[in-house]
TORKOL-4160 file (C-alpha; in steps of 0.2 Angstrom, whole numbers, padded with zeros to 4 digits, m for minus):
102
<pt num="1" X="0035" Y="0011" Z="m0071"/>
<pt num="2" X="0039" Y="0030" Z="m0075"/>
<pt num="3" X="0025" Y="0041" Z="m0085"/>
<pt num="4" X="0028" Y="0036" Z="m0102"/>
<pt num="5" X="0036" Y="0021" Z="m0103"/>
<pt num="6" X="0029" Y="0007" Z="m0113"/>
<pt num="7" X="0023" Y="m0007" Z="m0106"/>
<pt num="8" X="0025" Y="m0024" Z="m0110"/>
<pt num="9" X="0010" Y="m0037" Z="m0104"/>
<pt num="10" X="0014" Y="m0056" Z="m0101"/>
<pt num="11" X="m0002" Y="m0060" Z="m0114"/>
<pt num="12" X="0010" Y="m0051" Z="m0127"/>
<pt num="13" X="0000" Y="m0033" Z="m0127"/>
<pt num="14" X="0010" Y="m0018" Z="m0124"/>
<pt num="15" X="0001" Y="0000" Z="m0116"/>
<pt num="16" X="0009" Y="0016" Z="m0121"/>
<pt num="17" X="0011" Y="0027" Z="m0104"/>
<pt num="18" X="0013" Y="0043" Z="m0115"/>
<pt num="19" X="m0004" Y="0048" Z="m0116"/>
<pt num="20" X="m0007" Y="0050" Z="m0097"/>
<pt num="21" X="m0010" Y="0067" Z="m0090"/>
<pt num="22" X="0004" Y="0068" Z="m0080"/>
<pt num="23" X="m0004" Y="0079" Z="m0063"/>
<pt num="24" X="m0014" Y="0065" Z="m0063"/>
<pt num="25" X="m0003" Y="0050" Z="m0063"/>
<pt num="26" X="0006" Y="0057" Z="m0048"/>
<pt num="27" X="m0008" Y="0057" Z="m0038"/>
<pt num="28" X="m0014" Y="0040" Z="m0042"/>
<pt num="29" X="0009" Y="0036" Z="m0037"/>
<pt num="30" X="0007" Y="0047" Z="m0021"/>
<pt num="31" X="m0009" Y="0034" Z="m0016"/>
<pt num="32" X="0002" Y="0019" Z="m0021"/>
<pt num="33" X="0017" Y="0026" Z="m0009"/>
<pt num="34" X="0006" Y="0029" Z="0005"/>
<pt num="35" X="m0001" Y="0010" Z="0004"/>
<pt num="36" X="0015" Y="0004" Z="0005"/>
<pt num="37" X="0021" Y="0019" Z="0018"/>
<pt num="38" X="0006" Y="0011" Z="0030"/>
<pt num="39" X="0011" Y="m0009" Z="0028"/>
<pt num="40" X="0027" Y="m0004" Z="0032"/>
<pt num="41" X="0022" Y="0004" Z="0046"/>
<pt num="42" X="0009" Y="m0008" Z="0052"/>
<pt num="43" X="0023" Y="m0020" Z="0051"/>
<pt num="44" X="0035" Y="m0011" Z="0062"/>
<pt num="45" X="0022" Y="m0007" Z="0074"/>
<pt num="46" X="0019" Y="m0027" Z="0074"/>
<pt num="47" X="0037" Y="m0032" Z="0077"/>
<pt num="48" X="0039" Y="m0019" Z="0089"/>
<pt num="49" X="0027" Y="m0024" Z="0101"/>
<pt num="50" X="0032" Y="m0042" Z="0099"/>
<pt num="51" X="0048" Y="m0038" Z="0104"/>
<pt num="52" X="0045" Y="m0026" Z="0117"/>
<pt num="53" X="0034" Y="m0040" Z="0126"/>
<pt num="54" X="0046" Y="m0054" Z="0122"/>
<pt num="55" X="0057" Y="m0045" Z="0133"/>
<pt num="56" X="0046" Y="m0039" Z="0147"/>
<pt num="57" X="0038" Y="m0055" Z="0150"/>
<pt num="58" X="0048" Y="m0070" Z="0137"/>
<pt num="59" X="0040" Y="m0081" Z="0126"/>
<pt num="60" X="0022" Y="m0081" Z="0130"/>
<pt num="61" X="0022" Y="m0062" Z="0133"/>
<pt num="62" X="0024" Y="m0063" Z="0114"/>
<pt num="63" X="0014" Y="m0078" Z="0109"/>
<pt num="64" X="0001" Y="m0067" Z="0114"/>
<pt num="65" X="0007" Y="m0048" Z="0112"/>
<pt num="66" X="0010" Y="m0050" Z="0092"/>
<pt num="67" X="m0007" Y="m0056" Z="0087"/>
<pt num="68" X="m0015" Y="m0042" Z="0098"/>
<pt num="69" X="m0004" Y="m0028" Z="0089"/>
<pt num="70" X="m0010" Y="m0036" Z="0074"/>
<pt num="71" X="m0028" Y="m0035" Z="0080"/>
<pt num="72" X="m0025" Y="m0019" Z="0083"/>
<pt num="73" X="m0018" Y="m0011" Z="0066"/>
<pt num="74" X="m0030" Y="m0017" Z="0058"/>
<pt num="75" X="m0044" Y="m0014" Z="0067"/>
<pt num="76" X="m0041" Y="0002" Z="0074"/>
<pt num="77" X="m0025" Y="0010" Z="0067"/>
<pt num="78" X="m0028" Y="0005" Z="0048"/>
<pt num="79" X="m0047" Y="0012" Z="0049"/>
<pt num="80" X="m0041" Y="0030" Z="0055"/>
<pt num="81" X="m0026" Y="0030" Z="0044"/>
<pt num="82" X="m0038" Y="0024" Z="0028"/>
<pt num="83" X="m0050" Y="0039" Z="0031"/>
<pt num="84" X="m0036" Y="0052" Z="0040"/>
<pt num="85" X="m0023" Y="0049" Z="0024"/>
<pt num="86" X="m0031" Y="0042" Z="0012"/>
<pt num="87" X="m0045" Y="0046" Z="m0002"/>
<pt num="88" X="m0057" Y="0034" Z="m0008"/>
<pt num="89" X="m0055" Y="0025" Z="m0024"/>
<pt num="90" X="m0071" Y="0035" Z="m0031"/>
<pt num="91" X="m0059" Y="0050" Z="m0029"/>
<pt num="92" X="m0044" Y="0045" Z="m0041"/>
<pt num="93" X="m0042" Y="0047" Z="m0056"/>
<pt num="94" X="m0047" Y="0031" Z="m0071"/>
<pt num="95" X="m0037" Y="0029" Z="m0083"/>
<pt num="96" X="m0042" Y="0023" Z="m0101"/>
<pt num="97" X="m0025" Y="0014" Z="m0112"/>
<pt num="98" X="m0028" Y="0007" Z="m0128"/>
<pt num="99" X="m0019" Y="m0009" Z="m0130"/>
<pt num="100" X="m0008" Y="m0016" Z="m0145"/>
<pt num="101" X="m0003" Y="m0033" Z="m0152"/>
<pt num="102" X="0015" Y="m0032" Z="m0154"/>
């Protein structure tokens, strides 16, 4: 969706984009492209270490490598990541978009 653009809902409402400030709309995208910046990364990260310990020590070294990378992403990695990188929800901007019957 591009800032101003109007939006067509499945329930047959359509939202007007115009009337969003627009330094505010990039800040809430940025947020969006860093979510999907860190599943992207956490799913390298995943693959990688299954890989790397499917070929240092075969099938098992996997079977067991992958869901400790998991366990690790998101235990550790995703928490430091969360409060390094990205702001709380109280901290964006909220939007109010009036809604209408087309």
């Amino acid at each position: 969706m591009k800032l101003g653009q109007t939006v067509q809902c499945s329930c047959g409402r359509a939202y007007d984009t115009s009337t969003l400030p627009a330094g505010q709309f990039a800040q809430v995208r940025a947020h969006q492209a860093k979510g999907r910046l860190y599943v992207r990364l956490g799913f390298v990260f995943v693959v990688a270490v299954g890989v790397m310990t499917g070929l240092a020590w075969g099938f098992w070294g996997a079977a067991l490598g992958v869901p400790l990378a998991g366990l690790i992403w998101f235990r550790l990695v995703r928490r430091w990541f969360m409060r390094t990188f990205v702001p709380s929800p109280g901290e964006l901007p909220t939007f109010e978009l009036e809604a209408s019957n087309e």
